[in-house]
C-alpha positions in Angstrom: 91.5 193.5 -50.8 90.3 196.2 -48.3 88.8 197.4 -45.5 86.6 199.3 -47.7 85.9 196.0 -49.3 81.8 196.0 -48.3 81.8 200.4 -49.0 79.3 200.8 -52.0 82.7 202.8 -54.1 83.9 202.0 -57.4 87.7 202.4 -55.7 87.0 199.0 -53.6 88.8 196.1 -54.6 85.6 194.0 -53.7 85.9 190.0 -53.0 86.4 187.5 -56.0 83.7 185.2 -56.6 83.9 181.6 -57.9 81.9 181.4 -61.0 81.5 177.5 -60.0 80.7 178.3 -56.0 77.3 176.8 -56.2 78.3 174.4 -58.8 78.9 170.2 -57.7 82.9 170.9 -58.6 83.1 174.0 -56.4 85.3 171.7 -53.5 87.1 170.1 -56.2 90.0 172.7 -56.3 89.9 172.8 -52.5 90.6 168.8 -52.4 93.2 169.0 -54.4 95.3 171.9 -53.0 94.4 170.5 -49.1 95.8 167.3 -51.0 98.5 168.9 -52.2 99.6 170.5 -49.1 99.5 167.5 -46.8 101.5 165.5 -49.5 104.3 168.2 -49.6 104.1 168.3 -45.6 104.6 165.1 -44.9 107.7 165.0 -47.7 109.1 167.9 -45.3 108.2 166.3 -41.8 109.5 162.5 -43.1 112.4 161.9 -41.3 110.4 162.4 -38.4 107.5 160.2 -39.4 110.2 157.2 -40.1 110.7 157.2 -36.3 109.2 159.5 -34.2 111.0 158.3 -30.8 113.8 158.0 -32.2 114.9 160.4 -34.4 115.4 164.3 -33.6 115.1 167.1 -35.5 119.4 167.7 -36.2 119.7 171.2 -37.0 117.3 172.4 -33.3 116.8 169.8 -30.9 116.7 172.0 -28.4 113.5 173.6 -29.4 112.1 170.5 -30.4 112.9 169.3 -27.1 111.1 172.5 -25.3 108.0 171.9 -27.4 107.7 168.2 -26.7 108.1 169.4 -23.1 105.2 172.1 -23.2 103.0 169.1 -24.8 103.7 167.0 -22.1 103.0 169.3 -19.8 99.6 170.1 -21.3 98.4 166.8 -20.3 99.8 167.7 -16.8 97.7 170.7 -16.8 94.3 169.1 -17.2 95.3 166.0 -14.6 96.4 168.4 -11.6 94.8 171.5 -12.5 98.3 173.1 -12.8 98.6 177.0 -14.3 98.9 177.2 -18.1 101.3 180.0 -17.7 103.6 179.2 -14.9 105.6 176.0 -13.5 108.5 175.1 -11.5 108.2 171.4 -13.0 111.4 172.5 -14.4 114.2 175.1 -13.3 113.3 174.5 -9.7 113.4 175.9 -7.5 112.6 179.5 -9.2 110.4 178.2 -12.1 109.5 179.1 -15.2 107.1 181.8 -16.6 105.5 180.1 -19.8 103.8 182.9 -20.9 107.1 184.7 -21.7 108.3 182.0 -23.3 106.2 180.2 -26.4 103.8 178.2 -24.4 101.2 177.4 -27.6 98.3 176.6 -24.8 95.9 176.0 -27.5 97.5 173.4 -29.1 99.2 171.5 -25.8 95.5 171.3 -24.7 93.8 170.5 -28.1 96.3 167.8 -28.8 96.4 166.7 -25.0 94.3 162.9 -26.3 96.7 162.1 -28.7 100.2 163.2 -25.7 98.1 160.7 -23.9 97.9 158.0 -26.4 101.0 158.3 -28.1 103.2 160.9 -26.6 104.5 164.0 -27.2 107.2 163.0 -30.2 104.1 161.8 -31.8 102.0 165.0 -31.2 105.3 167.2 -32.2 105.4 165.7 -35.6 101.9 165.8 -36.2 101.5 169.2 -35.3 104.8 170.2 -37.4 102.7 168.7 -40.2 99.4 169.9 -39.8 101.0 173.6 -39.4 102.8 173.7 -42.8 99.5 171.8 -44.7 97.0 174.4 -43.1 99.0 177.2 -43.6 99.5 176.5 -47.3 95.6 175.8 -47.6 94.7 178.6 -45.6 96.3 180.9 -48.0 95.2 179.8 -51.0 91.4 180.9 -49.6 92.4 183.8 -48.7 93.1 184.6 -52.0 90.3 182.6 -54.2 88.4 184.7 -51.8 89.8 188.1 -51.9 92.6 188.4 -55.1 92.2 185.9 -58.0 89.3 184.4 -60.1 91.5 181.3 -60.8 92.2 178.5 -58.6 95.6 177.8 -60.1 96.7 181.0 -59.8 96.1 181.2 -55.5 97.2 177.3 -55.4 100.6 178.8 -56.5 100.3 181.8 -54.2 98.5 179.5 -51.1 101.7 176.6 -51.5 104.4 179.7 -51.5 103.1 180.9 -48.5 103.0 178.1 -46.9 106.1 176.5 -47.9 108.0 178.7 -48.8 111.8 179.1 -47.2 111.8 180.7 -44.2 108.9 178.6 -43.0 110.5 175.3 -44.1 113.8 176.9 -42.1 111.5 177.2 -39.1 110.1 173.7 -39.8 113.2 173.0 -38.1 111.8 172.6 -34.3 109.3 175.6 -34.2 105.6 174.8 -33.4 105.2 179.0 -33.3 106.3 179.8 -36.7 105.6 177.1 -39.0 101.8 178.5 -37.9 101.6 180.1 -41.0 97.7 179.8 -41.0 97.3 182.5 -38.9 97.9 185.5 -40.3 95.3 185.2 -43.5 93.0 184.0 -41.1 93.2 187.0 -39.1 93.9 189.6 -42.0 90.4 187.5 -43.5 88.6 189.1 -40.4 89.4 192.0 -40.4 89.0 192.5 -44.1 85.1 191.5 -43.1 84.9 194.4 -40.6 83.7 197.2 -42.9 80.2 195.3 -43.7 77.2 196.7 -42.5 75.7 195.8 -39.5 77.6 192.7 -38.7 80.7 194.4 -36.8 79.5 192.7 -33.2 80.0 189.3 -35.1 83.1 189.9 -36.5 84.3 191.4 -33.8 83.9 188.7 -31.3 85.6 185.9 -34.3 88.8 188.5 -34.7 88.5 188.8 -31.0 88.8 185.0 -30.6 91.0 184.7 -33.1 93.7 187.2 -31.6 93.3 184.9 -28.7 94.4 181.9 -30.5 96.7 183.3 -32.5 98.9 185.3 -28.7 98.7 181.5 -27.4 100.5 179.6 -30.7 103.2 182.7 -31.7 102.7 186.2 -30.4 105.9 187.0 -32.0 103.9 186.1 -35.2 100.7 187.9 -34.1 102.4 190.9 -33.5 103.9 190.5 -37.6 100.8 190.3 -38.7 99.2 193.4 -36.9 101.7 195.2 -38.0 101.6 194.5 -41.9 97.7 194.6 -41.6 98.3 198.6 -39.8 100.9 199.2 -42.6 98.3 198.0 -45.6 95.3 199.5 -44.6 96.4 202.8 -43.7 98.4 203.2 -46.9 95.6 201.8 -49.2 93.2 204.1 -47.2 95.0 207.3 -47.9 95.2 206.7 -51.3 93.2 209.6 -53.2 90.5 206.7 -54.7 89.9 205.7 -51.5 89.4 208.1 -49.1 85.7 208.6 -49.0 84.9 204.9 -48.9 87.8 204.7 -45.8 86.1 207.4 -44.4 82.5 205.8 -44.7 83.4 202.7 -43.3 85.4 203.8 -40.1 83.0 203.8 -37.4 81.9 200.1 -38.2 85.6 199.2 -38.2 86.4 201.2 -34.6 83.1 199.8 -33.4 84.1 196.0 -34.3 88.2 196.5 -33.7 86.5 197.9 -29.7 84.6 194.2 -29.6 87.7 192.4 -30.9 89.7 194.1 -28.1 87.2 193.6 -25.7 87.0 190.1 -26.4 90.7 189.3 -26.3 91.1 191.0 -23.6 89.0 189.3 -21.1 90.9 186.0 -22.9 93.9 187.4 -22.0 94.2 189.3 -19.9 95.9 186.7 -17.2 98.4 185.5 -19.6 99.4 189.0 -20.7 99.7 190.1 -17.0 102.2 186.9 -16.4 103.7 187.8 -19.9 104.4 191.2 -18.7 104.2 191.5 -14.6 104.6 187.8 -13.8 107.0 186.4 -11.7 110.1 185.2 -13.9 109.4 187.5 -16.4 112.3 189.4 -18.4 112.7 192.4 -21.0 113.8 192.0 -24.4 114.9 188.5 -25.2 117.5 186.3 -24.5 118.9 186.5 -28.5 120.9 188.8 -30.1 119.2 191.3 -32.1 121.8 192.4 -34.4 123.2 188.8 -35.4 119.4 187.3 -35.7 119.1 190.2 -38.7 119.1 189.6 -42.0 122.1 189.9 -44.7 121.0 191.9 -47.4 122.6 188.9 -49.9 120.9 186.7 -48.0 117.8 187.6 -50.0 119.2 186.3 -53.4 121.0 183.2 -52.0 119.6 179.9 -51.7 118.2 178.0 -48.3 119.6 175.0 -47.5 117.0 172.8 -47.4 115.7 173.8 -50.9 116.6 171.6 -54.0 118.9 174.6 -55.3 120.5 174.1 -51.3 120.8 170.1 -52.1 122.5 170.7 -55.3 125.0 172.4 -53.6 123.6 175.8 -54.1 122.9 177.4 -50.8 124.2 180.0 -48.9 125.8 180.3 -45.4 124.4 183.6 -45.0 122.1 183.2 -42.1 122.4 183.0 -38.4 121.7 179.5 -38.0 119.8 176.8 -40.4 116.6 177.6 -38.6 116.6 181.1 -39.4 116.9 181.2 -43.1 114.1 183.7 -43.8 114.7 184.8 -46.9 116.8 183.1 -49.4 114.8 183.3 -51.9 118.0 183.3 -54.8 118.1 186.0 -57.6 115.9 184.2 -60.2 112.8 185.0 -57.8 113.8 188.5 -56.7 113.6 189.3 -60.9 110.9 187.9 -60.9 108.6 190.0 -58.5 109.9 192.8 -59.6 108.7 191.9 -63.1 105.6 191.3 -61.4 105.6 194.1 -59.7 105.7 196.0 -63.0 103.4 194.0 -64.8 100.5 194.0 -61.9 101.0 198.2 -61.7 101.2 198.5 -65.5 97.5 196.6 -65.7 96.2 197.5 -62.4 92.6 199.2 -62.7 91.2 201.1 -60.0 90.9 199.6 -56.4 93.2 197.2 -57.3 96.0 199.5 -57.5 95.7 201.0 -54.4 95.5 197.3 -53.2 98.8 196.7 -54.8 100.3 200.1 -53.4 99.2 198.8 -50.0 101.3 195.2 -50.8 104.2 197.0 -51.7 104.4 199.3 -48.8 104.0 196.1 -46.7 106.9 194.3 -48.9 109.3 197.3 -48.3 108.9 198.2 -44.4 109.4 194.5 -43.5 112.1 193.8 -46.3 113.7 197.0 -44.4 113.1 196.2 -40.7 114.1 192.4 -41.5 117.8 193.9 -42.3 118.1 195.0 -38.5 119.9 197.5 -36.7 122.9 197.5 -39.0 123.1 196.9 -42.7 125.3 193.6 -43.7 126.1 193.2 -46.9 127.1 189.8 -48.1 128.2 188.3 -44.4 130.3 191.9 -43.6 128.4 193.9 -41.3 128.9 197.5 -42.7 128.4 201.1 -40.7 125.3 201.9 -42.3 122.8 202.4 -39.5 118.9 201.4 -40.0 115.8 202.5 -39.1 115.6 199.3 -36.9 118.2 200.8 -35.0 116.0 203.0 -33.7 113.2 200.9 -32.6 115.2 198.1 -31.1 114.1 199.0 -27.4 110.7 199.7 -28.1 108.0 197.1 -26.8 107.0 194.2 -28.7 110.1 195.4 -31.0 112.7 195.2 -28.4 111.4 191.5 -28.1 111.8 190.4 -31.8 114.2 189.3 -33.3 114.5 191.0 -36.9 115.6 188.8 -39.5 112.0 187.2 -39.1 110.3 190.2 -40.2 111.5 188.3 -43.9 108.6 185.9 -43.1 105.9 188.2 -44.2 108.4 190.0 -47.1 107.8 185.7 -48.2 104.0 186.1 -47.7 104.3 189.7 -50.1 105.9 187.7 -52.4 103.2 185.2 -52.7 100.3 187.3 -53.6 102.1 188.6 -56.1 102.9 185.2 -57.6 99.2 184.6 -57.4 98.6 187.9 -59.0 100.3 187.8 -61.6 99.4 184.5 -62.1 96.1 184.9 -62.4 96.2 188.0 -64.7 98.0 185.2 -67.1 95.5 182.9 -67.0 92.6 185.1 -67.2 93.8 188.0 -69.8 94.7 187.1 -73.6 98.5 187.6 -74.3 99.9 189.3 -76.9 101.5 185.9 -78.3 102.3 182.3 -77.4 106.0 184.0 -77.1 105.3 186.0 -74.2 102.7 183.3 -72.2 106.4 180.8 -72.6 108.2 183.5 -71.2 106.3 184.1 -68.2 106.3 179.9 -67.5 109.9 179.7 -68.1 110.4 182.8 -65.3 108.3 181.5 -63.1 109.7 177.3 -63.7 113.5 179.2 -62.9 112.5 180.9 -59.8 110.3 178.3 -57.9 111.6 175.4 -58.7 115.1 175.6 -57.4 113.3 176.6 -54.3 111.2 173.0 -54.1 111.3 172.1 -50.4 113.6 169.1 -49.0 112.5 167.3 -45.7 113.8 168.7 -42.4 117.4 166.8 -41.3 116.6 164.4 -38.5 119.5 162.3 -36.3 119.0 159.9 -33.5 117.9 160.5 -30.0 118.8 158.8 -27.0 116.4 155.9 -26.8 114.3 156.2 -23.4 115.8 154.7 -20.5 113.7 151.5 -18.7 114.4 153.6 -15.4 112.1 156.3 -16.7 110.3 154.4 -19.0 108.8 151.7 -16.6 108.4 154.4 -13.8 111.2 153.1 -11.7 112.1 156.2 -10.6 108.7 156.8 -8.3 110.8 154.7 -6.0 113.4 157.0 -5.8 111.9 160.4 -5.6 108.7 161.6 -3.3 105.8 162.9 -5.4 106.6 166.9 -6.7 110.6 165.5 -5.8 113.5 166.6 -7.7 115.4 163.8 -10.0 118.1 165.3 -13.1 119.5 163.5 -15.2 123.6 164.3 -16.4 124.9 166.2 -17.8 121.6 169.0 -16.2 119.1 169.8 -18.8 119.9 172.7 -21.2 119.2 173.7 -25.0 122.8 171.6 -25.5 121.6 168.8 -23.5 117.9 168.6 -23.9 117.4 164.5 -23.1 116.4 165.1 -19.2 113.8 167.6 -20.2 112.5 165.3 -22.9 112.0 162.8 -20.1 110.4 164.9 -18.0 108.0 165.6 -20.6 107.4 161.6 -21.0 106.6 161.6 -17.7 104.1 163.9 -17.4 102.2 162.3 -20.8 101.9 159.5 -18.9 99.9 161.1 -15.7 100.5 160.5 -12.2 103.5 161.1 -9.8 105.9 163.7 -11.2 109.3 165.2 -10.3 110.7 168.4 -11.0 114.0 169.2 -12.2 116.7 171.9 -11.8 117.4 173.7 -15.2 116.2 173.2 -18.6 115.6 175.1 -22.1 113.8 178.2 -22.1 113.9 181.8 -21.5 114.2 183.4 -18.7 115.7 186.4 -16.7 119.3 186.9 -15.8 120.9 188.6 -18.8 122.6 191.8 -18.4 120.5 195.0 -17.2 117.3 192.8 -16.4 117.6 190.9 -20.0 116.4 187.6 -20.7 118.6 184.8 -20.8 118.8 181.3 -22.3 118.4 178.9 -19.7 119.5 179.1 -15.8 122.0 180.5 -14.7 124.5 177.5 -13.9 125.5 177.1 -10.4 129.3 175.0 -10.2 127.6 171.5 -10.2 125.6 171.6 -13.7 128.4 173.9 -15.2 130.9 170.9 -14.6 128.7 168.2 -15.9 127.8 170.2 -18.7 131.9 170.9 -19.7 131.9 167.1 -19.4 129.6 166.7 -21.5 130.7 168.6 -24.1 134.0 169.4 -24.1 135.0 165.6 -22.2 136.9 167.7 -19.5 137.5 165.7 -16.5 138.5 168.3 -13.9 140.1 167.1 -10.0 137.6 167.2 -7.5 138.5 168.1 -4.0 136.6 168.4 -0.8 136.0 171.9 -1.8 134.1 171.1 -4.9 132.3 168.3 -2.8 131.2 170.9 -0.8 130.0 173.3 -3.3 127.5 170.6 -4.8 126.3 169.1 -1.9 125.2 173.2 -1.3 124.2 173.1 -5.0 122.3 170.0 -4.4 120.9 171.5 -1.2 119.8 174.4 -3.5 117.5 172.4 -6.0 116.8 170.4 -3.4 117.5 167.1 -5.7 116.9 163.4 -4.3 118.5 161.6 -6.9 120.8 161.8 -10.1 121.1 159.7 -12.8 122.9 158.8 -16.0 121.6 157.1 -18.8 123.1 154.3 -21.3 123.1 157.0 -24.0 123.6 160.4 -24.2 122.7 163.0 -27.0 123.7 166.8 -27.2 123.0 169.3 -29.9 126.1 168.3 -31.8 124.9 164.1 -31.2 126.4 161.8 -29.0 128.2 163.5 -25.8 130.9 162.0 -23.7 129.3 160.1 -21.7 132.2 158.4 -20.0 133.2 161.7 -18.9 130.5 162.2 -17.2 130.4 158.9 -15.4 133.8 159.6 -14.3 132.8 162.9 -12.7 129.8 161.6 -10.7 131.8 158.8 -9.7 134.3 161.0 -8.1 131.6 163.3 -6.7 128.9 160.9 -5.7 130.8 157.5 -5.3 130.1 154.6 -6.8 126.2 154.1 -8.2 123.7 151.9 -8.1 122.0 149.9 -11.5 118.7 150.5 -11.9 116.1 149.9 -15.1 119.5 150.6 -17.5 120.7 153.8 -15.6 123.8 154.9 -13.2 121.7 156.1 -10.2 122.8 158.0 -7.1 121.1 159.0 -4.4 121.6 162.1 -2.6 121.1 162.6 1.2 120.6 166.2 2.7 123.8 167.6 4.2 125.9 164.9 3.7 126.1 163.3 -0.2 128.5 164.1 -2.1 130.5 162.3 1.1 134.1 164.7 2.1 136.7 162.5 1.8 140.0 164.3 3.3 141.4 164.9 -0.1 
C-alpha cells in the first residue's frame, strides 16, 4: 500500500490480485462478507427496527433527535427551495448555521423519497444500518485489493473496521461517525494517484469524493487526511523508497491540484458558511480535555460488547457514545504480537508499508489521549503534545478521544495482516497455527458487538400528527411545544422534523439541539442561550420545580414570547427527556399559572398567545 504503488520499483508494495478475479466464484467472497455485514448491522440497529416510531436510541436521543431533524428538513429543502446550509426553522429568531453543525446534505437529500414515504425515524434507522454494513464491506476491499491475497484474512480486517468499538459506541445516535466507509474509500483514491497518465481522472473521483465525505463527517474527513499525510510521508522517506516517491510526485501534485480544484468549486459555499457564515462559532461547544481518552481505557472493555454484557466493561469514557477504544488487554497483546510477527517477516515494500501503519497507530493513539494524560479515570500533570495543538484550526474543533477511531482502523489491517500471512505461509507446526487461533478467538470475541439500547419515545401527538396545528399558527409561524426543545428535551424538534417530511405549511420554533455561538470568548455552545421562559419550563421538566409566578415573571415571558415571536404553545399527553419520562404535570402546572387555563385540541394542552398581552397580569 502506497503512493508509489503504480512506480516501476522493487520497494513498492504493489496491489494484491485475486487469483480467482476472472473466475465465475470471484463475487462469491464479496456476497458473503456484504452478507455478513448487513446481518451483524441489523443485530446492532434491532431495537430500533422492532419500532422505529416508537423507540429511541437510550444512551443519545438527543442526537438522534438532531439527525431525524436534518432528514426532515432535507425534504423541506427540495419542496421550498430552502438553503442546505442555513435555517431559522428552528432557534428563531437568530437561526441556525447547519454547515457548522453536522448537516450530512448528501444523505438528507439521497434519502429525501424514503423521509417522504415513511419518515425520518424510518430513514434514521436505515441509514444507521446501511453505515455500519458499508463500512465493514468497504474495508474488506480495500484490503483484498491493496494488503492480503486471502479473502478471510481482510473479511476479518473489513468486519473490525467496521464494527469495531468505538464505531458501535458511535452507533449510538451518530449518522457522521458510524460512516466508516469513507475513509478506505478515499485513502483507495489517493493510493490510485501515482499511475501514469490517469491523474485528471483520479483527481476529479478524490475531488468528488472529498465532497461527499465534508457533507456526511468533516470531523471524520479531516481524520482521515491526516492519517493518509502521516502514512505517506513516513513510507516515502523511507530509504527503499525514495526514488520511486520521488518519481511519482509530479503526477500526485498534478492530481491532488484537480482534487482540490474540484472540491473546491463543491464547496466552496458551505465552507464559507462553515467558516464566515452567519451563526458561526470557533472551536466547539464540548470539552476538549474531558472528550479525551484514558489511557486504561484502551485495555478495558465497551459496554455494548459481549465482554461489556457479561459484566465486563469499563466506565472509563466520557459518555456511552464515546467509547473509542476499549479494546481490553487480550487485543492490545495481540497487535503487538502482530506487530512483531508482520516486521519479523516483512520483505521489502511491505515493511516500509508497515512502518507507515505504525507511525499512523502511534500519532493518533497519542493525540487520542488529549491535552493531559489520565491514567485509569485520574487525570495526572503530565502535559501532551495535544496540548499544544488544541487551538489550532480543524484541531481546536475536534474533540480528541475520537482520534482512537482510526488507532481501531490500525488495528484492523494488522489483524488482516497477520491473518493472511497465516493462511498463506506454512507454520512451523500445528502447535503454533493453534496458538495464533486461540489469541485471536480471546481478543475478538469478547469484543462481539451487542445491539444499541433503545427506550420509548413519546408517541406523536394527533395535534401534530393530523396537522391541527395549521389552524393555529400562520404559515413560517412559530408553535413550541413544553418544556422548549433542547438536547434534554428533544420531542418538539422531533415534531418539527415530522412536519416538514410531510410537506406543506411549516412553523418554526424557538430553541432546539445543535451548536451554535455563545460560549465563552466567541465559543460554541450547545443549544440557545435560554431566555427566563424556556429556562423555567425546562427546570420543570426536569427537576419537577414548580416555582411562584408573579406579575413580574408574566411580564418577562410575554417579552420572551414577544422575542420568538410565538403564536401558540402546547403540551403533549407524554413527555420524554434524555433520562425518559419528564414531569409532565409540572409543567402543566407552570403554563397553567402563566398562560391560564388551555384549550384541548387533537390530545394536546394548547394556548394561544396574543401580542402584548398573553401571559394576562393578574395583580398578584
Amino acid at each position: 500500500m502506497s503512493v508509489v504503488a503504480a512506480a516501476p520499483s522493487e520497494s513498492a508494495d504493489p496491489p494484491v490480485e485475486s487469483t480467482t478475479r476472472r473466475g465465475g466464484r470471484s463475487w462469491r467472497p464479496h456476497l458473503i462478507v456484504a452478507v455478513i455485514a448487513l446481518a451483524l448491522a441489523v443485530w446492532v440497529t434491532n431495537g430500533l427496527w422492532r419500532d422505529p416510531a416508537g423507540h429511541v436510541i437510550a444512551k443519545n436521543a438527543g442526537d438522534q433527535a438532531f439527525f431525524e431533524w436534518l432528514l426532515g428538513y432535507g425534504v423541506y429543502i427540495l419542496g421550498h427551495g430552502a438553503d442546505p446550509f442555513f435555517t431559522d426553522l428552528m432557534n428563531t429568531p437568530v437561526g441556525v448555521n447547519l454547515a457548522a453543525n453536522t448537516s450530512i446534505t448528501v444523505y438528507i437529500v439521497l434519502f429525501s423519497p424514503l423521509t417522504i414515504l415513511a419518515g425520518p425515524e424510518i430513514s434514521f434507522a436505515t441509514i444507521l444500518t446501511l453505515n455500519l454494513a458499508a463500512a465493514a464491506f468497504t474495508w474488506y476491499l480495500f484490503l483484498r485489493r491493496y494488503l492480503v491475497h486471502r479473502a478471510a484474512a481482510a473479511a476479518l480486517g473489513g468486519l473490525f473496521c467496521g464494527f469495531a468499538p468505538g464505531f458501535i459506541s458511535h452507533a449510538n445516535g451518530h449518522l457522521n461517525w458510524t460512516a466508516g466507509w469513507i475513509p478506505p474509500l478515499v485513502l483507495w483514491w489517493v493510493l490510485k494517484l501515482p499511475e501514469p497518465r490517469r491523474w485528471l481522472r483520479h483527481g476529479l473521483i478524490l475531488g468528488v469524493l472529498v465532497a461527499i465525505g465534508f457533507s456526511i463527517a468533516a470531523e471524520g474527513l479531516f481524520f482521515t487526511a491526516l492519517a493518509t499525510g502521516v502514512f505517506l510521508v513516513t513510507r516515502s522517506l523511507m530509504p527503499h523508497c525514495r526514488a520511486a516517491a520521488r518519481a511519482a510526485l509530479p503526477t500526485v501534485l498534478a492530481g491532488l491540484g484537480v482534487t482540490a480544484v474540484v472540491a473546491g468549486i463543491l464547496l466552496a459555499y458551505p465552507l464559507y458558511m462553515h467558516f464566515a457564515g452567519p451563526q458561526t462559532f470557533k472551536g466547539t461547544g464540548f470539552n476538549q480535555a474531558h472528550y479525551a481518552e484514558d489511557i486504561g481505557a484502551y485495555l478495558g472493555y465497551p459496554t455494548r460488547s459481549l465482554a461489556g454484557w457479561l459484566g465486563l466493561g469499563s466506565d472509563l469514557a466520557p459518555n456511552p457514545t464515546e467509547e473509542t477504544s476499549f479494546f481490553g488487554l487480550p487485543l492490545m497483546v495481540l497487535a503487538v504480537a502482530c506487530l512483531v510477527t508482520l516486521r519479523r517477516h516483512a520483505r521489502p515494500g511491505r515493511f516500509e508499508t508497515l512502518i507507515g501503519l505504525y507511525a499512523v497507530g502511534a500519532v493518533f493513539l497519542l493525540l487520542s489521549l488529549g491535552p493531559q494524560l489520565k491514567f485509569f479515570g485520574d487525570a495526572t500533570e503530565i502535559k501532551l503534545p495535544y496540548a499544544a495543538l488544541i487551538d489550532l484550526p480543524l484541531f481546536d474543533s475536534a474533540l480528541p478521544g475520537r482520534f482512537a477511531l482510526v488507532v481501531a482502523c490500525v488495528i484492523g489491517v494488522q489483524l488482516a495482516l497477520t491473518a493472511d500471512r497465516l493462511l498463506t505461509e506454512p507454520m512451523p507446526s500445528v502447535r503454533e497455527h493453534t496458538q495464533w487461533a486461540a489469541a485471536f478467538a480471546v481478543a475478538l470475541v469478547p469484543l462481539f458487538p451487542m445491539p444499541v439500547l433503545t427506550g420509548d419515545r413519546a408517541p406523536e401527538p394527533a395535534f401534530i400528527a393530523d396537522g391541527l396545528w395549521k389552524q393555529y399558527v400562520s404559515d413560517g409561524g412559530v408553535l413550541t411545544a413544553l418544556p422548549f426543545a433542547t438536547t434534554d428535551t428533544a420531542d418538539g424538534q422531533r415534531w418539527q422534523a415530522y412536519t416538514m417530511a410531510r410537506g406543506g405549511k411549516q412553523f418554526r420554533m424557538p430553541d432546539g439541539y445543535f451548536l451554535g455561538p455563545g460560549g465563552p470568548e466567541g465559543v460554541g455552545q450547545i443549544g440557545a442561550s435560554p431566555r427566563q421562559t424556556d429556562w423555567k419550563f425546562l427546570r420543570a421538566a426536569l427537576y419537577g420545580e414548580i416555582v411562584p409566578i408573579g406579575d413580574y415573571d408574566r411580564e418577562q415571558t410575554r417579552s420572551d414570547l414577544a422575542y420568538w415571536k410565538v403564536e401558540a404553545v402546547f403540551l403533549a399527553p407524554q413527555v420524554t427527556g434524555s433520562q425518559g419520562p419528564v414531569f409532565r404535570a409540572a409543567l402543566e402546572m407552570t403554563a397553567i399559572d402563566l398562560f391560564g387555563e388551555p384549550e384541548r385540541v387533537g390530545g394536546v394542552l394548547l394556548w394561544r398567545i396574543r401580542p402584548g398581552i398573553d401571559p394576562v397580569a393578574r395583580g398578584n
